[in-house]
C-alpha positions in Angstrom: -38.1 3.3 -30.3 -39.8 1.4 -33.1 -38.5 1.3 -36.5 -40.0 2.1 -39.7 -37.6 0.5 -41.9 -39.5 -1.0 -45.0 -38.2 -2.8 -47.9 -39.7 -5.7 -50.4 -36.0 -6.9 -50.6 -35.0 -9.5 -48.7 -31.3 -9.3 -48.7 -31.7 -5.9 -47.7 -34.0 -6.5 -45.5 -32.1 -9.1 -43.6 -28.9 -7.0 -43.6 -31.4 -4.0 -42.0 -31.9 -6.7 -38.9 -28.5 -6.9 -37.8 -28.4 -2.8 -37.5 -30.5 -4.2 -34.2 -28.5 -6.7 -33.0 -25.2 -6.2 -30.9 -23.7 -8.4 -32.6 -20.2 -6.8 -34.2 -18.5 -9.8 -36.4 -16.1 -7.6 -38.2 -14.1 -5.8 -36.2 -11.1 -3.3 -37.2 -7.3 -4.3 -36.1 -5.9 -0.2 -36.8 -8.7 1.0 -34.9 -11.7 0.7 -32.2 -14.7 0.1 -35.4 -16.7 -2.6 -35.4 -19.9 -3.4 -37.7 -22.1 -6.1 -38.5 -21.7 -5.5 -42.0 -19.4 -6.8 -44.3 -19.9 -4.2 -47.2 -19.6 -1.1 -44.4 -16.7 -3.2 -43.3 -14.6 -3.0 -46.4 -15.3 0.6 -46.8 -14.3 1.5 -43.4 -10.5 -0.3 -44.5 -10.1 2.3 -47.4 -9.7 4.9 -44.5 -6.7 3.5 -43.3 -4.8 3.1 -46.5 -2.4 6.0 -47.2 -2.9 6.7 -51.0 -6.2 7.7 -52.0 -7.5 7.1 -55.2 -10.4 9.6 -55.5 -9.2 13.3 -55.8 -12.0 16.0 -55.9 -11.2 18.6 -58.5 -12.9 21.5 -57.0 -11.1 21.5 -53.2 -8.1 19.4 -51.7 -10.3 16.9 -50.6 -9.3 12.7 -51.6 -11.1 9.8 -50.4 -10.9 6.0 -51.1 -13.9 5.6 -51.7 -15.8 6.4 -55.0 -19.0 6.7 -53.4 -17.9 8.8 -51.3 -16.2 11.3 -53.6 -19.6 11.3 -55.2 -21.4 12.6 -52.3 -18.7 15.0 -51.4 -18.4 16.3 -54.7 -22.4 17.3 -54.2 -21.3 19.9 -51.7 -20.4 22.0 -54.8 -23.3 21.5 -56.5 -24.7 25.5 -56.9 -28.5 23.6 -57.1 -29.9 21.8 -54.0 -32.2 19.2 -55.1 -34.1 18.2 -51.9 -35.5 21.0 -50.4 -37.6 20.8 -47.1 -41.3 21.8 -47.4 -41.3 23.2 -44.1 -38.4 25.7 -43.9 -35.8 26.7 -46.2 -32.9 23.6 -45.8 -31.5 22.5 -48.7 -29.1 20.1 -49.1 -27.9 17.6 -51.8 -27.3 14.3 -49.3 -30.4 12.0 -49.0 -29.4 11.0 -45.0 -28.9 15.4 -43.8 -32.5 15.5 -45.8 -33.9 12.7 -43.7 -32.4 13.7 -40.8 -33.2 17.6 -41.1 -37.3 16.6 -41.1 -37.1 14.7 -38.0 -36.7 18.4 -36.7 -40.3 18.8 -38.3 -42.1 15.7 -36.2 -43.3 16.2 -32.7 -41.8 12.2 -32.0 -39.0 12.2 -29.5 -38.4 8.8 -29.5 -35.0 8.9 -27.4 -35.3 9.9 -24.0 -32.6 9.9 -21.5 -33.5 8.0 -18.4 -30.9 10.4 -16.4 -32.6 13.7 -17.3 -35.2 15.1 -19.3 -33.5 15.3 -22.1 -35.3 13.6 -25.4 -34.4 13.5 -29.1 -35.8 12.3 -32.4 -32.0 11.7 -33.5 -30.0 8.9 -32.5 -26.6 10.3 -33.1 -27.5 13.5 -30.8 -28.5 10.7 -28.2 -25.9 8.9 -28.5 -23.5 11.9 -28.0 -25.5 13.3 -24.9 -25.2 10.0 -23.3 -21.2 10.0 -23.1 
């Protein structure tokens, strides 16, 4: 499948390449994760420490992670800002938008060499292959 990544950053743009390596140099000692990035790295560690800072005021919901709060605390968000032009999804998280109008393209560009089962998601690939 080819990529469509584009950025005029460089930084992030070399940081995009190793999503297509196999190369794993950090690697998790509590757990099976392994990433070749450093920043993803370090956020992945705040999941296995006990306390968490971040509380969300609406549910019982606490994270590590500020970022993360942030985007969780969208799912209370009465408004939707990105809405599909196609159908009536609405959603608040830039990646579910992305995702969702993949549904909307006729590319399947993961095929299963087993069956003929074909995708335009990675994650569902990945899932149907185990």
């Amino acid at each position: 499948a080819s990529c469509s990544y584009g950025t005029n950053n460089k930084y992030y743009f070399k940081r995009h390449l190793l999503r297509h390596t196999d190369s794993k140099e950090f690697t998790c000692t509590k757990c099976d994760y392994a990433t070749y990035d450093k920043h993803y790295f370090k956020r992945h560690l705040l999941k296995h420490i006990d306390s968490k800072k971040f509380k969300c005021a609406n549910c019982d919901y606490e994270t590590n992670d500020k970022y993360i709060l942030k985007q969780h605390l969208l799912k209370h968000a009465d408004s939707k800002q990105l809405k599909c032009a196609n159908c009536d999804y609405e959603t608040n998280d830039k990646h579910y938008f992305k995702r969702h109008l993949l549904k909307h393209t006729d590319s399947k560009d993961f095929k299963c060499a087993k069956c003929d089962y074909e995708t335009y998601d990675k994650q569902y690939f990945k899932l149907h292959l185990l």
